[in-house]
C-alpha positions in Angstrom: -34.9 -34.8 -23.2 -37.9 -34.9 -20.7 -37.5 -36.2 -17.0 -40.0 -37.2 -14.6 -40.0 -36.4 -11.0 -39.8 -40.2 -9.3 -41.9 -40.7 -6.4 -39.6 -42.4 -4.2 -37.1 -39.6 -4.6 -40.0 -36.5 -3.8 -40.4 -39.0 -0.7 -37.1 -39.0 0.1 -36.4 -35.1 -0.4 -39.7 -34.5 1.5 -38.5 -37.1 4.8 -34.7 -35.6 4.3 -36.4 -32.0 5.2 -39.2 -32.5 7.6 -36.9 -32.5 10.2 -35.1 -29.3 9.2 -37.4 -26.5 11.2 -39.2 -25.3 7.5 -35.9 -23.9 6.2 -36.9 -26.1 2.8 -40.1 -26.0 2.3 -39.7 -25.1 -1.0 -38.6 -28.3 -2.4 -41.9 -30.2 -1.4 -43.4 -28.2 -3.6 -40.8 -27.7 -6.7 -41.3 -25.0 -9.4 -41.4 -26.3 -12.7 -39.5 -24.8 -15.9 -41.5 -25.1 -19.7 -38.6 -26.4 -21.0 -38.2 -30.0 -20.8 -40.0 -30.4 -17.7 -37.1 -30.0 -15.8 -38.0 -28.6 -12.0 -36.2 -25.8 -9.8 -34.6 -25.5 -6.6 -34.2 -22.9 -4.6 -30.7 -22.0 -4.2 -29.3 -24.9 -6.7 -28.2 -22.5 -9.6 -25.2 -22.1 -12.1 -23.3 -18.9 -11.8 -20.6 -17.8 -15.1 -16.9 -18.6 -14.6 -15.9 -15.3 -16.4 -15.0 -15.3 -20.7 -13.9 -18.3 -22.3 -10.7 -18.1 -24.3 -9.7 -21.6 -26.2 -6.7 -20.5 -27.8 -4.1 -23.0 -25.1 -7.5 -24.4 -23.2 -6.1 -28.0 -22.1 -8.9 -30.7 -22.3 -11.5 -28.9 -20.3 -12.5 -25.6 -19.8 -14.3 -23.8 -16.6 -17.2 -22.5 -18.0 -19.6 -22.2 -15.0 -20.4 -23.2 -10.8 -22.8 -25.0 -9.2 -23.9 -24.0 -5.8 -25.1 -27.1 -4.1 -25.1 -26.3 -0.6 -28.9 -26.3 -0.5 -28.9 -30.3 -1.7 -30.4 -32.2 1.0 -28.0 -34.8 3.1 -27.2 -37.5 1.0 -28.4 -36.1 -2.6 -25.5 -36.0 -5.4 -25.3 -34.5 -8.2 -25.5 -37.0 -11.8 -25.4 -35.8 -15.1 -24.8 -32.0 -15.8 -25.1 -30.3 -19.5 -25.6 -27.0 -20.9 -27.8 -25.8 -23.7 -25.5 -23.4 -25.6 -27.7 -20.5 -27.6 -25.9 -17.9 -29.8 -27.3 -14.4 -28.6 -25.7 -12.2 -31.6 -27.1 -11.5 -34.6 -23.6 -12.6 -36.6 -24.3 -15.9 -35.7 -24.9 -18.4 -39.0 -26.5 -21.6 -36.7 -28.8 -19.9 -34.2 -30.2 -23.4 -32.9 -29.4 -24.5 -29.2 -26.5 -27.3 -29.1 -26.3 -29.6 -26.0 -22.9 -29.8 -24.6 -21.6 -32.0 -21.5 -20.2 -30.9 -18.5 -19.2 -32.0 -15.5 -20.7 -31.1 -12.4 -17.5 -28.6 -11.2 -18.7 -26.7 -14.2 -16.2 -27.7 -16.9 -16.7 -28.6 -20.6 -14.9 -30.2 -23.2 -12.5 -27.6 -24.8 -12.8 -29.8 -28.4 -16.3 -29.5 -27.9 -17.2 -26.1 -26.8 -15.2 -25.5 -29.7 -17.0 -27.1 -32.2 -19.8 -25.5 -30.9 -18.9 -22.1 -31.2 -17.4 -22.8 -34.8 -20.6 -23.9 -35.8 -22.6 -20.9 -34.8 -20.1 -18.0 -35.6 -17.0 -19.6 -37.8 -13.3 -19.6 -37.0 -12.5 -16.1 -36.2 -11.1 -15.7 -33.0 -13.6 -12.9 -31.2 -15.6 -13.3 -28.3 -18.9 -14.9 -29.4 -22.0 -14.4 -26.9 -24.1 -16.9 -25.5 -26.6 -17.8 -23.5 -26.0 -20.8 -21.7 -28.9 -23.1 -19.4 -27.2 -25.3 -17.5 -29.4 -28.3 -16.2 -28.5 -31.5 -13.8 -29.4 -34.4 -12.6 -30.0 -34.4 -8.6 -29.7 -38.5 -7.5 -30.6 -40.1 -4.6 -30.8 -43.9 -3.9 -30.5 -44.7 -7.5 -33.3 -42.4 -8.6 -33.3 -38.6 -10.4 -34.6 -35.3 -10.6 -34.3 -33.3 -13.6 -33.1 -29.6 -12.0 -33.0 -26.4 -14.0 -29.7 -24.8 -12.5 -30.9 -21.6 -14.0 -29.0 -19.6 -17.5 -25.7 -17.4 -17.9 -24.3 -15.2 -19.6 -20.8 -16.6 -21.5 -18.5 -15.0 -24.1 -16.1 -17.5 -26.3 -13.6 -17.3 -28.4 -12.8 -19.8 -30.3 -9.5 -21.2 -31.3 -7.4 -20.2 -34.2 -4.4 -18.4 -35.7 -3.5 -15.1 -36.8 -4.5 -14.3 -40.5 -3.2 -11.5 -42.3 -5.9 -9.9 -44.4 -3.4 -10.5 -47.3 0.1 -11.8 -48.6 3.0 -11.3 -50.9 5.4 -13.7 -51.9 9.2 -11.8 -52.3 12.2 -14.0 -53.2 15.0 -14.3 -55.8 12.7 -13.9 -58.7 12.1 -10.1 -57.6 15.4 -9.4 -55.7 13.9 -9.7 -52.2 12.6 -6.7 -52.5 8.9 -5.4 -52.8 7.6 -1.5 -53.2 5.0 0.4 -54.3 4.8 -0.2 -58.1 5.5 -4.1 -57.9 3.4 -5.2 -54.9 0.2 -5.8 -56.6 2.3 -8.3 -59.1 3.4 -10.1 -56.0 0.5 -10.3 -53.5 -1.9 -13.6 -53.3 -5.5 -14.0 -54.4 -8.7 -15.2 -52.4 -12.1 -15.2 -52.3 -14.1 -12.0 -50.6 -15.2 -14.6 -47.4 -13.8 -13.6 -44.3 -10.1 -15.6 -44.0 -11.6 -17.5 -41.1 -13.7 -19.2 -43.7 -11.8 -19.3 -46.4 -8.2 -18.8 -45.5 -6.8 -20.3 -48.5 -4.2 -18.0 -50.7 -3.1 -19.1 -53.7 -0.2 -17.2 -56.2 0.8 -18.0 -59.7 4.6 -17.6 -59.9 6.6 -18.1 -63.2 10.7 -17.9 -63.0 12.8 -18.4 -65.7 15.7 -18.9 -63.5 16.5 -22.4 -61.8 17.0 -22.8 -57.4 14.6 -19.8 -56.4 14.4 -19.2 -52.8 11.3 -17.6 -51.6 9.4 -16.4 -48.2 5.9 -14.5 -47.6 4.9 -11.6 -46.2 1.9 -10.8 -44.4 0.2 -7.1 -45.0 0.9 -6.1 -41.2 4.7 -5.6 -42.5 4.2 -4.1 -45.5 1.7 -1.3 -43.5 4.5 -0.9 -41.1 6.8 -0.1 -43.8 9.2 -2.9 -42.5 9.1 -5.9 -44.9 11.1 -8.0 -42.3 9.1 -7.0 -38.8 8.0 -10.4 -37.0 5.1 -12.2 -38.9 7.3 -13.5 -42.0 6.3 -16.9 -42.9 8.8 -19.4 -44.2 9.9 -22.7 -43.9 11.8 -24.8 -40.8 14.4 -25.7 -43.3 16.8 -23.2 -45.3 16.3 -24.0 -49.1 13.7 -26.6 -48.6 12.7 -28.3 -51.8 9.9 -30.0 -50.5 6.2 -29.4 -52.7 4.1 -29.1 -49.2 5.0 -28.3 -45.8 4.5 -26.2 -42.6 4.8 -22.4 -42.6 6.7 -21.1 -39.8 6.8 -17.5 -37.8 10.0 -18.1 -35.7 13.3 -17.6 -37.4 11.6 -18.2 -40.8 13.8 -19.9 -43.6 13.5 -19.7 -47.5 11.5 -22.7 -49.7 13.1 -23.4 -52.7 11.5 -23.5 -56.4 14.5 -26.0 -58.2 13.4 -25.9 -61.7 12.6 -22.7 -63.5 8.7 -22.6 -64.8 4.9 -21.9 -63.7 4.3 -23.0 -60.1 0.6 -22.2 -57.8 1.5 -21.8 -54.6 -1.6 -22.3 -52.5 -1.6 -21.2 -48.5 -3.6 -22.6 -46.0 -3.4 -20.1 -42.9 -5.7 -22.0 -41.0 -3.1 -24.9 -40.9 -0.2 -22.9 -41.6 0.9 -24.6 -44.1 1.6 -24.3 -47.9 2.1 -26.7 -51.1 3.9 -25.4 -54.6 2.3 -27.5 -57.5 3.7 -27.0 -60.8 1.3 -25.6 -63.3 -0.2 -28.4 -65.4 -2.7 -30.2 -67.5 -3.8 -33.4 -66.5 -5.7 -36.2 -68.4 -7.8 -39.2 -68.1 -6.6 -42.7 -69.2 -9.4 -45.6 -68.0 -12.7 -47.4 -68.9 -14.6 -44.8 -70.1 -12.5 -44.4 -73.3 -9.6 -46.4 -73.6 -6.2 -47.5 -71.3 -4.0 -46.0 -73.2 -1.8 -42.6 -74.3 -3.4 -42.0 -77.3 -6.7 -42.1 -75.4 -6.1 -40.1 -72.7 -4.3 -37.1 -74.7 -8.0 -36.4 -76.1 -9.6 -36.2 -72.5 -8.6 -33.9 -70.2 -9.6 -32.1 -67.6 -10.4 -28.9 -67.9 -8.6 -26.5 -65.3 -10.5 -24.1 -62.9 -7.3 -21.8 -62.0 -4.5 -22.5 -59.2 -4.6 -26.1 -58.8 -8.1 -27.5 -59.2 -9.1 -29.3 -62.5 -12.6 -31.3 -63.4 -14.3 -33.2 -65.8 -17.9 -34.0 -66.0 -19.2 -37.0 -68.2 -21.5 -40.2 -68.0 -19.1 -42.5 -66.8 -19.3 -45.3 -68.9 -18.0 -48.8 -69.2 -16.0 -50.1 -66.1 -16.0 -46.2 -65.2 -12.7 -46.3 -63.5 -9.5 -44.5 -64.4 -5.8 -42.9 -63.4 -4.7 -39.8 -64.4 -1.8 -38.6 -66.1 -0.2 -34.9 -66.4 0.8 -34.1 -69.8 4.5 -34.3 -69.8 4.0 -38.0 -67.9 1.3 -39.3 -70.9 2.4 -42.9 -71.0 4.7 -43.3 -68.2 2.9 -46.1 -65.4 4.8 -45.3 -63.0 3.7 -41.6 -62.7 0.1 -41.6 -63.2 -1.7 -40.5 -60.2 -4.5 -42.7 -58.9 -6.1 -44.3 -55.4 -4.5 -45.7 -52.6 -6.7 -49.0 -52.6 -7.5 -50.6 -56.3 -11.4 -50.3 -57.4 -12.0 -47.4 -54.7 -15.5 -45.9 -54.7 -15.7 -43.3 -52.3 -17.2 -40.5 -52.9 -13.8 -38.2 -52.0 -9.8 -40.0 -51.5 -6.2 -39.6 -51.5 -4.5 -39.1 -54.8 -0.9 -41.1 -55.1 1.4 -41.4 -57.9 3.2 -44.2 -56.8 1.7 -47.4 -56.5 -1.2 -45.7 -57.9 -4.4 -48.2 -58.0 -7.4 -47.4 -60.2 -10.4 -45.8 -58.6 -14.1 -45.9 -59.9 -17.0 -43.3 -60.2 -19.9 -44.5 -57.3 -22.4 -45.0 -59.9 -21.0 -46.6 -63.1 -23.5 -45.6 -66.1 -24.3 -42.0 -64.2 -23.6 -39.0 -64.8 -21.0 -37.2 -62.1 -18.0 -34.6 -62.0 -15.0 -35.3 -60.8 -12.7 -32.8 -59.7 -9.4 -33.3 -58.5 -6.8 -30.7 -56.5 -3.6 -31.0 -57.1 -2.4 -29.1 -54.0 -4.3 -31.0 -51.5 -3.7 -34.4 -53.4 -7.7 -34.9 -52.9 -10.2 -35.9 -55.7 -14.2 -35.9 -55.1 -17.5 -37.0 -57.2 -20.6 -35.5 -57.6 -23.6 -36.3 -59.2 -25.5 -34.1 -61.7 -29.2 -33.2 -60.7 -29.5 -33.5 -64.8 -29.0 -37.1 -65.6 -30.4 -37.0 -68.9 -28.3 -33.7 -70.5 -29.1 -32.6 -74.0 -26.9 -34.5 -76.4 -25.7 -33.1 -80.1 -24.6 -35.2 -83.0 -21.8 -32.6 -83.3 -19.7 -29.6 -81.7 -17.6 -27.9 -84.1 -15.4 -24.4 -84.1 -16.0 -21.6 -86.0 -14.9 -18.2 -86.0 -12.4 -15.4 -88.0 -9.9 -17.9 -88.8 -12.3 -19.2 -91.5 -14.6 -16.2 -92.1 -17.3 -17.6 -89.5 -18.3 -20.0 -92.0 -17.2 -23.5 -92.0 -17.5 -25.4 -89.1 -14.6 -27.1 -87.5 -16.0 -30.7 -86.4 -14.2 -31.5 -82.6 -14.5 -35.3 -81.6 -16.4 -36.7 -79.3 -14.0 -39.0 -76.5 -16.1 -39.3 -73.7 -19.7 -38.5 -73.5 -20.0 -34.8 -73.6 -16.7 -34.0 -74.2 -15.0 -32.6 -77.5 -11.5 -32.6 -78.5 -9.4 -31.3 -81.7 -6.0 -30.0 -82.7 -6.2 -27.5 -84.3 -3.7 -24.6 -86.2 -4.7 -20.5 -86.1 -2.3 -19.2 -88.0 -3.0 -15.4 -86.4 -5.2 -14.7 -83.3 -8.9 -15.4 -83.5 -11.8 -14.5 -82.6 -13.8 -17.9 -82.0 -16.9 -20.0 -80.6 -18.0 -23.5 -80.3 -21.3 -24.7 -81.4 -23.6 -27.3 -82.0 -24.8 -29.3 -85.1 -23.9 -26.6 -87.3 -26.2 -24.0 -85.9 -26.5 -20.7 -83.8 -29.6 -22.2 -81.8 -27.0 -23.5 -79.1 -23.2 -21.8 -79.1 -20.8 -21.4 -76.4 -18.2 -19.1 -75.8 -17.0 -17.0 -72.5 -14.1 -15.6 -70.7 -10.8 -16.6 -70.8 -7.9 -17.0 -68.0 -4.5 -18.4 -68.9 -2.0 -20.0 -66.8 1.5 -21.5 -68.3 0.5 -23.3 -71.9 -3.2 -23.3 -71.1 -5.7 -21.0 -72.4 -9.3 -21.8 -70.1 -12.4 -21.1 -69.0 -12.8 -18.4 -66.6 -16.4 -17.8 -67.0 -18.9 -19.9 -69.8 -20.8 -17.6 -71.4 -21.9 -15.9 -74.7 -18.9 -14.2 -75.2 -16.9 -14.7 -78.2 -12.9 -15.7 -77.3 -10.2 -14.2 -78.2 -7.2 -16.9 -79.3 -3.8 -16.2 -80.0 -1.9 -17.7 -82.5 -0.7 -21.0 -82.2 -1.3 -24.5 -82.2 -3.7 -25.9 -79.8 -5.1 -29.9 -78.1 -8.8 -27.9 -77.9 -11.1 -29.8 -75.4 -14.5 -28.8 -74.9 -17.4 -29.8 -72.9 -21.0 -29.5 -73.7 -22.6 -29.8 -70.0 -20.6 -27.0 -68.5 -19.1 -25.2 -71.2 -16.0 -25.8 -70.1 -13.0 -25.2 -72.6 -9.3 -25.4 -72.9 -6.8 -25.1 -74.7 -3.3 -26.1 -74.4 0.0 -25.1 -77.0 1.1 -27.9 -78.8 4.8 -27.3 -78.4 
């Protein structure tokens, strides 16, 4: 932003001092700073307010002064901002960001906050910058643009303790966790720092029925004292509830009623924590047919803990609801949008009064994925719209010698589907038209009756006996396969 010096108010600044013995000299002649022409005045700077902590800031935060003794008679101070500049090296956005402030110095604590997310994440450590401050010096309706001079800030931003890990201990291992059995019991992330990514997610199975739980944070288990302050649980003793808030203060124990394969996913940046039965989920809708024997053949294909997506052109009236496989059928369970025809690009999933929602661009090409933990769904569009198509995928592996193929069926574009019986574990791959010019196999991950795709790759997979709904898609080389029981 670039001010000019108004005439009438260098007049007035230059009458105001004339009468002052040559104390103020200096501003009839102003010194003029590169950036945006903004001037300088002797004596009119900012001076730092100390660090900046926002963990319990209120609405503002005192971030600087302004000395403005030097102003002439009857000058006031406008408009103030600062231009915030990370000065570390850890900083991911190193561009300046314009903040308001008022002229005592103070600054939006939601803001400052945002700003200091933005160059260094969510971990709470002092984060250095340099700060200009510049104002607005008014005077019978008119302004100067004045460079109050740079500091020297630290911030920290707001946010809670995260444990560099977690274990889950409850009924289903006797409360009790030790050398041998914590690595069965702690949670899995990704390698970001857990101000990035602070989302834990555990796989737990029971086979018993009304298992309590809590979670421990790695601080305890270091201290050799599994119930030392930290332990997260719920408000509520024996809370049955499939999300919540995690509490620290005279923790209580969730409850898991029924006995089976559940992800718990964490969010420590919230605090708070959802337990989603483990599942497979399907599409019923216009792309292949409203009904149970339609969507039974299209599913989508599960990315570990609670995610699942299927990529397609999304033909027809491209709009669906999804079932989970035990609900196949049942109306009055299938999960959908909150408004009917919704195109957004990301929504709420409901399962009751569930509404249909629609791909953005019927006729594309787009995957949706859906989280069951979050109850969110999202499109995107492929780059590719015009994938490679094949008149057939097929199976083929040591259950028949590697030599006749195994025809799948196509049920949406792009995606395969077959039951199928190995009558001993298998080594297996899918592949095109009947040739080895375009195969797919990979790594596999199971969870509960799902056998997945961990990685696509080259690999060949290993399947264990059993019969299997096999769903395959020729984009991603996705696969699953889920026991027919």
């Amino acid at each position: 932003m670039k001010k000019t010096l108004l005439y009438s108010l260098a007049a007035f600044v230059g009458l105001s001092f004339m009468s002052c013995s040559g104390d103020y000299d200096d501003w009839m002649a102003p010194q003029h700073n590169d950036q945006d022409s903004a001037i300088t005045i002797p004596g009119f700077t900012a001076s730092a307010a100390g660090d900046v902590n926002l963990a319990n800031p209120g609405t503002d935060v005192k971030v600087f002064s302004l000395s403005t003794a030097t102003l002439p008679e009857g000058a006031q101070l406008g408009h103030t901002r600062v231009v915030l500049t990370p000065t570390d090296e850890a900083a991911a956005y190193t561009l300046p960001q314009e903040l308001d402030a008022t002229n005592e110095g103070t600054i939006d604590s939601t803001a400052l906050q945002t700003a200091v997310v933005k160059a260094y994440g969510k971990r709470p450590s002092a984060r250095p910058f340099k700060a200009h401050v510049y104002s607005d010096v008014v005077a019978n309706g008119q302004a100067l643009f004045v460079d109050a001079g740079e500091i020297s800030v630290n911030v920290s931003p707001k946010a809670p303790f995260i444990s560099k890990a977690y274990y889950i201990v409850g009924d289903f291992n006797s409360w009790s966790l030790n050398e041998t059995s914590l690595p069965n019991y702690k949670f899995s992330r990704s390698d970001k720092d857990v101000y990035e990514d602070p989302i834990f997610t555990f796989t737990l199975t029971t086979t018993g029925t009304n298992q309590c739980w809590k979670i421990i944070p790695q601080e305890n288990i270091d201290a050799n004292n599994l119930w030392a302050q930290g332990v997260l649980g719920t408000a509520k003793d024996g809370d049955i509830s499939d999300a919540g808030t995690l509490v620290t203060d005279n923790p209580q124990a969730g409850k898991i009623v029924d006995a089976g394969t559940y992800v718990i996913t964490l969010n420590m940046i919230d605090y708070t924590y959802s337990v989603v039965r483990a599942d497979s989920y399907y599409m019923v809708g216009g792309v292949y047919g409203w009904n149970a024997e339609a969507a039974s053949k299209l599913a989508f294909y599960n990315e570990g803990g609670s995610k699942a997506s299927i990529t397609t052109q999304w033909t027809g009236d491209a709009n669906l609801k999804i079932w989970n496989r035990a609900n196949i059928n049942n109306w009055d369970l299938a999960w959908g949008s909150v408004t009917d025809g919704e195109t957004a690009a990301e929504g709420d999933l409901v399962n009751s009064g569930a509404n249909a929602f629609v791909c953005p661009e019927k006729g594309a090409y787009y995957t949706l994925t859906i989280d069951m933990s979050s109850k969110k769904y999202s499109w995107k569009k492929l780059d590719n719209q015009e994938p490679q198509a094949f008149s057939h995928v097929s199976i083929i592996g040591g259950f028949n010698d590697w030599k006749a193929d195994v025809d799948m069926t196509q049920t949406a574009p792009h995606n395969w589907y077959l039951r199928h019986k190995f009558t001993a574990a298998t080594e297996m791959k899918f592949r095109a038209d009947h040739e080895w010019t375009t195969s797919w196999g990979g790594q596999t991950a199971a969870l509960a009756d799902m056998i997945y795709c961990a990685a696509a790759g080259g690999d060949n997979l290993n399947i264990p006996a059993g019969t299997y709904d096999i769903y395959f898609n020729d984009i991603t080389g996705q696969f699953m396969f889920v026991a027919v029981n």
